[in-house]
N, C-alpha and C positions, 0 to 999 in steps of 0.2 A: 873700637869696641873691644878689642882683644887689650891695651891696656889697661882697660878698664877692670876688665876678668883679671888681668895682676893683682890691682891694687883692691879688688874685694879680696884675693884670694891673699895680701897679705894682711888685711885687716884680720880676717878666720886665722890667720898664722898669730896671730897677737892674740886672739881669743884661749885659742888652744893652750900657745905658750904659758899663760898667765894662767889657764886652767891646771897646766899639772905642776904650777908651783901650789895653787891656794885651793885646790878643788878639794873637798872633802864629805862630801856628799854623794849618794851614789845620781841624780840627775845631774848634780856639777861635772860628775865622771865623762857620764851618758850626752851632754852640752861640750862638752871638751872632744869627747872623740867625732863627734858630727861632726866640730870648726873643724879637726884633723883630715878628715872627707872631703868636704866642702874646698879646704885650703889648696888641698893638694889636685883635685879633681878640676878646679879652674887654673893652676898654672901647670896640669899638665896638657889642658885642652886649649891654651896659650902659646903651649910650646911647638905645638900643631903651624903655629903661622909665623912666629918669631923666632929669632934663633936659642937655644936652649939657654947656651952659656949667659946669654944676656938678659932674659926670663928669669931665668936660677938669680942671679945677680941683684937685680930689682927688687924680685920678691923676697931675699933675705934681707938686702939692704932696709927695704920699707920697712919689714918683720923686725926686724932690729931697733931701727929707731922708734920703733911706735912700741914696741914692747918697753923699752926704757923709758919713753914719755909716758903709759900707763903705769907704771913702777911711781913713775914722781906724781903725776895726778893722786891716783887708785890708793896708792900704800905708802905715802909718804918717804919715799926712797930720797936721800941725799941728792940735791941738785948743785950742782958744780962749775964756773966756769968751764973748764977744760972738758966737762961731759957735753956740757950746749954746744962746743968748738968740735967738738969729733960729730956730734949726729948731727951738724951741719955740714961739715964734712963729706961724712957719711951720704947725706942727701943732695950736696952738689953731684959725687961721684952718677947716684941712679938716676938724676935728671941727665948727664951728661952721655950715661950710655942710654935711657934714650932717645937722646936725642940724633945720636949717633948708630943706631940701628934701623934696620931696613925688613919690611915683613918680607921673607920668604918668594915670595911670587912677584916683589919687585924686584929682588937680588938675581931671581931666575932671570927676570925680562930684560935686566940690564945689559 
């Protein structure tokens, strides 16, 4: 359940992001700073059970890649071999770490 709280919390980081490039409305404002709330308030209450560094990690990595695949969806942003090679990249690293982390209370127990 907790990485699950990550990865809403970096879909709202993709919300957000793309809000203060294109937001120009005052409820686009007002939509933009809730995901900033939202984003931030489930991967700090993530970092509660998981290790911080590895939390932080994920949730940019996701926030990054889905913010450039909303770019190429959303706003016709240039798609590139070598950009699909990096945020693939990119996303072996956050599968990798975690698969490679340990919540908290089993790192204790261990």
């Amino acid at each position: 359940m907790t990485w699950i709280s990550v990865m809403i919390a970096a879909l709202f980081e993709v919300g957000w992001v793309v809000g203060l490039k294109h937001a120009s409305t005052i409820w686009e404002w007002i939509g933009t700073a809730i995901a900033i709330y939202i984003s931030f308030y489930l991967m700090i209450r993530a970092a509660r059970s998981l290790a911080v560094g590895t939390v932080y990690a994920v949730f940019v990595g996701l926030g990054t890649a889905g913010t450039v695949i909303a770019e190429i969806v959303l706003f016709d942003a240039e798609i590139s071999l070598s950009k699909v090679a990096m945020i693939s990249l990119l996303l072996l690293g956050v599968v990798g770490l975690k698969l490679l982390s340990k919540n908290k209370e089993e790192a204790q127990g261990a």
